[in-house]
C-alpha positions as CSV (number, residue, x, y, z in Angstrom):
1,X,1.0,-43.0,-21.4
2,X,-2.2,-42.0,-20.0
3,X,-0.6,-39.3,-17.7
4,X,1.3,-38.0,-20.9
5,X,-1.8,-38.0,-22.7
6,X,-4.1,-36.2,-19.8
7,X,-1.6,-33.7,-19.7
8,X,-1.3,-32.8,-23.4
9,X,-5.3,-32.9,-23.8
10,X,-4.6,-30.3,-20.6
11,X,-1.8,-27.9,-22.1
12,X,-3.7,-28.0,-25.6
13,X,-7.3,-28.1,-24.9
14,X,-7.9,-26.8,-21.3
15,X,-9.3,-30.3,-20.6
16,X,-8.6,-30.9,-16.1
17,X,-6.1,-33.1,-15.6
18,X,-6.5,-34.9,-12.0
19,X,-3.1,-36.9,-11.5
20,X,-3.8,-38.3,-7.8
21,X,-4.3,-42.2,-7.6
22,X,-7.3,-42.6,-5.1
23,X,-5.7,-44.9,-3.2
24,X,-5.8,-45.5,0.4
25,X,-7.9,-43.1,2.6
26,X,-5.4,-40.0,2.6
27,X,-5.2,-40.4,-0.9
28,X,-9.0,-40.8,-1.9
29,X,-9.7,-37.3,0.2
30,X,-7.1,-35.6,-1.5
31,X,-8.5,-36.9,-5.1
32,X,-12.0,-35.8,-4.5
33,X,-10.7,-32.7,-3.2
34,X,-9.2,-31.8,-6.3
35,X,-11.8,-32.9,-8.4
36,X,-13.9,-30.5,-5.8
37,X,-11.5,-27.7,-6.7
38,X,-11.5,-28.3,-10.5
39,X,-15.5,-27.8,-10.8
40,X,-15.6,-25.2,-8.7
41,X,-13.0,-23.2,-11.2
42,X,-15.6,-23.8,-13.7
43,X,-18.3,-21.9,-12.3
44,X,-19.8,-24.7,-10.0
45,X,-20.4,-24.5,-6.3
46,X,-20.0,-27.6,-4.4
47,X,-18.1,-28.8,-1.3
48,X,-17.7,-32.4,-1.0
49,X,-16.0,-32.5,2.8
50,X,-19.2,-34.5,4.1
51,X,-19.0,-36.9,1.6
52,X,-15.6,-37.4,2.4
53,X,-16.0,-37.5,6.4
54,X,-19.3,-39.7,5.6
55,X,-17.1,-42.4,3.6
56,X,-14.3,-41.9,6.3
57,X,-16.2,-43.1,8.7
58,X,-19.2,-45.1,7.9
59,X,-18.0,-46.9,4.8
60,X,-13.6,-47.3,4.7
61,X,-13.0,-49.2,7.9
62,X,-9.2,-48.3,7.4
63,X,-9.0,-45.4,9.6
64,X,-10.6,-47.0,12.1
65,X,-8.3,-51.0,12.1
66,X,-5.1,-48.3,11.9
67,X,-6.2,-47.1,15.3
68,X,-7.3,-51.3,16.5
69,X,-4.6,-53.5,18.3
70,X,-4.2,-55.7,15.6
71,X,-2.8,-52.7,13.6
72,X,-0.6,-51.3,16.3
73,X,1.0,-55.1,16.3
74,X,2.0,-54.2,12.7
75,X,3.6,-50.9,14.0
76,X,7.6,-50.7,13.1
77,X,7.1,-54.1,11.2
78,X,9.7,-54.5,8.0
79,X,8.3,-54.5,4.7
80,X,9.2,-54.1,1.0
81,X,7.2,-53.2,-2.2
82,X,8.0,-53.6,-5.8
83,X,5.7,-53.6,-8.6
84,X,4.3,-51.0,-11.5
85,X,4.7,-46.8,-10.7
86,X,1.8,-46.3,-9.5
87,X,0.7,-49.5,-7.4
88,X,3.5,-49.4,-5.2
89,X,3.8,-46.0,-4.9
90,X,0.5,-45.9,-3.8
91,X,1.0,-48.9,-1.1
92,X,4.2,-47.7,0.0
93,X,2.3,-44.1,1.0
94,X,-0.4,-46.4,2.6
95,X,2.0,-48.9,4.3
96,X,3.8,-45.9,6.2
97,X,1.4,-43.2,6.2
98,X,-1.0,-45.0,7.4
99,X,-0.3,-48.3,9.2
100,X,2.9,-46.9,10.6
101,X,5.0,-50.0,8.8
102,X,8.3,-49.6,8.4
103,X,9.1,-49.8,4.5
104,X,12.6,-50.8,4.0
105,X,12.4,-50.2,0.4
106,X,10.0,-49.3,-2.2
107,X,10.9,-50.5,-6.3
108,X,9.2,-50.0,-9.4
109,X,10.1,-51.8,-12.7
110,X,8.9,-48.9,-14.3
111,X,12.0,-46.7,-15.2
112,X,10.6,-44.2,-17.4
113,X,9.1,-43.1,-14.1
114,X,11.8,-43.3,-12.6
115,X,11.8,-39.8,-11.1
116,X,8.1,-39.3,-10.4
117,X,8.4,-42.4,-8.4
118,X,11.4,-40.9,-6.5
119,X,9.0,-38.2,-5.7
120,X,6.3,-39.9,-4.5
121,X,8.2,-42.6,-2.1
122,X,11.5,-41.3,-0.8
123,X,10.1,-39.8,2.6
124,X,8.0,-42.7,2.9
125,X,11.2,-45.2,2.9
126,X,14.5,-46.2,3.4
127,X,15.8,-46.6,0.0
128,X,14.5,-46.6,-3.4
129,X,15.2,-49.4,-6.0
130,X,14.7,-48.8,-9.8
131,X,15.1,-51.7,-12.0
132,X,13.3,-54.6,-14.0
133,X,16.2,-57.0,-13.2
134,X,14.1,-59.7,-11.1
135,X,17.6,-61.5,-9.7
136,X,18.3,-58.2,-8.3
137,X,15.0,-57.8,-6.6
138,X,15.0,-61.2,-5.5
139,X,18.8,-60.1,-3.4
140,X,17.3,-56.9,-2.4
141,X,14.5,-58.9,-0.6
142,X,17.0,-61.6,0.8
143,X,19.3,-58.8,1.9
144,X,16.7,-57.0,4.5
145,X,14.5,-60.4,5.8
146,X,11.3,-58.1,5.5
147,X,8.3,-59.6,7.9
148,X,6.1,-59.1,4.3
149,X,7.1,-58.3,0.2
150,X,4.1,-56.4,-1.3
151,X,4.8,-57.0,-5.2
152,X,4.3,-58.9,-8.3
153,X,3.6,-62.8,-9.0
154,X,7.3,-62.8,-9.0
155,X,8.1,-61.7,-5.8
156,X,5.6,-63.8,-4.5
157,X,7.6,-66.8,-5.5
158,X,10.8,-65.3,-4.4
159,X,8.7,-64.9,-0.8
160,X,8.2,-69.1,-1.2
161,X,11.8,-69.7,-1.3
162,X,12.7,-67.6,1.8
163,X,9.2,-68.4,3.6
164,X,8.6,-64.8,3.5
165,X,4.7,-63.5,3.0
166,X,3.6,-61.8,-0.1
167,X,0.3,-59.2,-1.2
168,X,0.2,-59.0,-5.1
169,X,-0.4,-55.9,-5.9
170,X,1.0,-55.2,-9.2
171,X,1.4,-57.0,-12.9
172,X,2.9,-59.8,-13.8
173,X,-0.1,-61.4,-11.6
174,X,-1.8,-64.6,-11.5
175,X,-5.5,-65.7,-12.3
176,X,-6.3,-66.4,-8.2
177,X,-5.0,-62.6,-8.0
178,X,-8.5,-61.7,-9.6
179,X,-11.5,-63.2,-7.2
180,X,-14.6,-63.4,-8.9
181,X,-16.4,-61.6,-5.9
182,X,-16.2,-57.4,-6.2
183,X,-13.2,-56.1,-4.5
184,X,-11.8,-52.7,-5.8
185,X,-8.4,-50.7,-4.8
186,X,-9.6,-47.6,-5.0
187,X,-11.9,-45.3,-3.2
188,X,-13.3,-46.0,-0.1
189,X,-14.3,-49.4,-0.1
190,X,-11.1,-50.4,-1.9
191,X,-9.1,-48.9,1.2
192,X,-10.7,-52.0,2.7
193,X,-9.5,-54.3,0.8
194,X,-5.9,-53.0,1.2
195,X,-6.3,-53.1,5.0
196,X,-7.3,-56.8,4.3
197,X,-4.5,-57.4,2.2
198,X,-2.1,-56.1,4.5
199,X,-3.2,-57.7,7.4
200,X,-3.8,-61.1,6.1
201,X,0.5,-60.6,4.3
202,X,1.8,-60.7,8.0
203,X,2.3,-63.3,10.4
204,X,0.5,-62.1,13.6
205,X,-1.5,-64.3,16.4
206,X,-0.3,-65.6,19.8
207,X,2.0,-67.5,18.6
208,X,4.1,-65.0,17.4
209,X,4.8,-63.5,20.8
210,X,5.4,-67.0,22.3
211,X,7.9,-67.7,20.1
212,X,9.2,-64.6,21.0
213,X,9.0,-65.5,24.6
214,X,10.7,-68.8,24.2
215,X,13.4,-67.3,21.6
216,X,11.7,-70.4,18.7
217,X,11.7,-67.7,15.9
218,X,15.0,-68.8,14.3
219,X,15.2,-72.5,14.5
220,X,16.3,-73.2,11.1
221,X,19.7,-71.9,9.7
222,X,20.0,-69.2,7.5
223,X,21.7,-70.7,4.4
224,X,22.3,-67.7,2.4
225,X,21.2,-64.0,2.1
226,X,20.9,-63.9,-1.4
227,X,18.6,-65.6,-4.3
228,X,21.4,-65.4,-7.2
229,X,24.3,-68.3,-7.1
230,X,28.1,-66.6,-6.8
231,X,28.9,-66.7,-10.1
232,X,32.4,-68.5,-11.0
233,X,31.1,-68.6,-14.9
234,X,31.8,-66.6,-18.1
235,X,29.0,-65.6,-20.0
236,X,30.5,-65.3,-23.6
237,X,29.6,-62.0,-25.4
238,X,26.8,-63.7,-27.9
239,X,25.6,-65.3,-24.8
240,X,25.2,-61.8,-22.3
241,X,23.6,-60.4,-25.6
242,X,20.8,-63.0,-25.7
243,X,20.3,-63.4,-22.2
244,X,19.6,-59.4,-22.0
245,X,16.9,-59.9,-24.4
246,X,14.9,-62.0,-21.9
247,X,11.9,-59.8,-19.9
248,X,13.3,-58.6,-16.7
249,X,11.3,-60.0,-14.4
250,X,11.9,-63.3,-16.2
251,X,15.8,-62.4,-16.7
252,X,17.2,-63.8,-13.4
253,X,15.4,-67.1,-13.5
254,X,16.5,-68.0,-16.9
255,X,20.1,-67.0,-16.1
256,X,19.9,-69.1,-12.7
257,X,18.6,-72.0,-14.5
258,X,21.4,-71.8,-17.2
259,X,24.1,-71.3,-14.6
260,X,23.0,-74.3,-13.1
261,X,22.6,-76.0,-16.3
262,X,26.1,-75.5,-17.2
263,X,27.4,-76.3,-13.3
264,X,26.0,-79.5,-13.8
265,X,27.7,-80.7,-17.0
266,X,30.9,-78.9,-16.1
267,X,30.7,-76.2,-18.9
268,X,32.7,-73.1,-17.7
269,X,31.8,-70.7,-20.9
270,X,28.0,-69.9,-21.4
271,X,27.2,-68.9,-25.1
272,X,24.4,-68.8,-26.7
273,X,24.3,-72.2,-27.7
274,X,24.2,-73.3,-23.8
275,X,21.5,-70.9,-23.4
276,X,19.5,-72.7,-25.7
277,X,20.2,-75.9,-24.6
278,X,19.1,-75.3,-21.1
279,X,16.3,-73.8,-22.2
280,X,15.1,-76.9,-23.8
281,X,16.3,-79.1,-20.5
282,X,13.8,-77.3,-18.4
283,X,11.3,-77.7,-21.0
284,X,10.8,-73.6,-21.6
C-alpha cells in the first residue's frame, strides 16, 4: 500500500518517490544515493559520497566482520528466509551479497508482491517460494536441513522441532522480538544489528570443527524430512472449506492438530464438525 501510494502521489503530483529499503550496507549507499540524485534534480547541489564512506567505515562495522574470520566461517553456509516482501528480500540480498551465505531459498507470504519479490531475490538464491501456507514452509525447511531459517515467529518454532536456529525478522513476531534497548534495521547502525543477528542464528565455535573432526555431527537419527503427517484422511468438502478460512501461517498447525485429532479416535472423514471439536480439545 505505501509503495502504491508513493507512486501515485509521484505520477499525479511530481512528489519523489524513493523505493529502495536501506537495508544492509550496499543497500543504505544506494538509498542515500538516490535521495542524493533526487535533490540535486531539484536545483540543489550536494554530494553525499563522504557521508556514505564516513558511515562505511567508522560507524556500520558490517563491512568490516564480512571481511573477519568469523564471517568467512559462515562462507557457503545453508540458509533460508521467509517472511513479509520487503524484510526478506532485504536479508536475502544481505545474506548473499554480503556475507557470502549460501541462500537455498528465499519466501515471502506476501503474494500480491509476488513478482517484485521475484525481482529482487532470484540471482541472490536457489529457488523462490511464494505462499502463506505455513505447513508448506515448515516441508520446504525440513526438505533442505538449512544451518539457519531467517523468518517469522513461526518458522522459529518450526526451527525448535528440527533443532534448527532461527533470526525473526519479519511479522507474525513475538514480544522478546522487540528489546527495550535501541536497535534499528536500517541505515548504518542497523546493518549492525543484522550482522549480530546473523551471527548469533548460526552455530559456530570450536566445537563445531571437532565434531567435524570426530564425524559427532549426526548422532541422532533423522526421523523424517518433512513437518506435515502423510495424510491417509479425507477432508469432507464443508470441512476443506473451513479449514481454508484459517490464516496461513496458522493453516498448517490447525490442520495437523485436527489430523491427529481424528487419528486418535479412529475418524477417517474430517468435516467440519471434527474441525470444531478438535479445536475445543486443544483448548483454541
Amino acid at each position: 500500500l505505501g509503495l502504491m501510494t508513493a507512486r501515485y502521489l509521484e505520477q499525479e503530483f511530481g512528489t519523489p518517490c524513493i523505493d529502495i529499503t536501506p537495508m544492509g550496507v550496499v543497500e543504505t549507499a544506494r538509498c542515500i544515493r538516490k535521495i542524493q540524485q533526487v535533490i540535486n534534480e531539484q536545483g540543489a547541489d550536494v554530494n553525499y559520497e563522504d557521508f556514505i564512506n564516513e558511515q562505511t567505515l567508522h560507524v556500520s562495522q558490517a563491512a568490516w566482520f564480512s571481511r573477519s574470520i568469523d564471517c568467512q566461517n559462515l562462507t557457503g553456509k545453508k540458509a533460508v528466509v521467509f517472511g513479509d516482501s520487503t524484510h526478506a528480500a532485504a536479508m536475502t540480498k544481505i545474506l548473499a551479497r554480503e556475507m557470502g551465505i549460501h541462500v537455498v531459498w528465499a519466501g515471502s507470504y506476501c503474494k500480491y508482491d509476488a513478482d517484485w519479490f521475484r525481482e529482487q531475490v532470484s540471482e541472490y538464491c536457489d529457488e523462490v517460494i511464494i505462499t502463506d501456507d505455513h505447513g508448506e514452509i515448515g516441508d520446504a525447511i525440513a526438505r533442505v536441513e538449512p544451518s539457519a531459517i531467517f523468518g517469522t515467529q513461526m518458522e522459529r518454532h518450526v526451527g525448535k522441532r528440527l533443532d534448527i536456529p532461527c533470526g525473526v525478522i519479519a511479522a507474525p513476531i513475538h514480544i522478546q522480538n522487540f528489546p527495550i534497548g535501541y536497535k534499528p534495521f536500517l541505515g548504518y547502525e542497523g546493518t549492525n544489528q543484522v550482522v549480530d543477528l546473523v551471527y548469533n542464528s548460526f552455530t559456530l565455535g570450536m566445537e563445531d570443527h571437532l565434531l567435524e573432526i570426530f564425524g559427532g555431527h549426526d548422532t541422532k537419527e533423522v526421523i523424517t524430512k518433512g513437518i506435515s503427517a502423510e495424510s491417509d484422511l479425507n477432508w469432507t468438502k464443508d470441512g476443506q472449506a473451513e479449514l481454508n478460512k484459517i490464516p496461513g501461517f496458522v493453516r498448517g498447525k490447525v490442520k495437523r492438530n485436527t489430523e491427529k485429532f481424528a487419528r486418535d479416535r479412529g475418524i477417517k472423514d474430517i468435516t467440519v464438525e471434527v474441525l470444531y471439536a478438535a479445536k475445543e480439545a486443544v483448548g483454541a
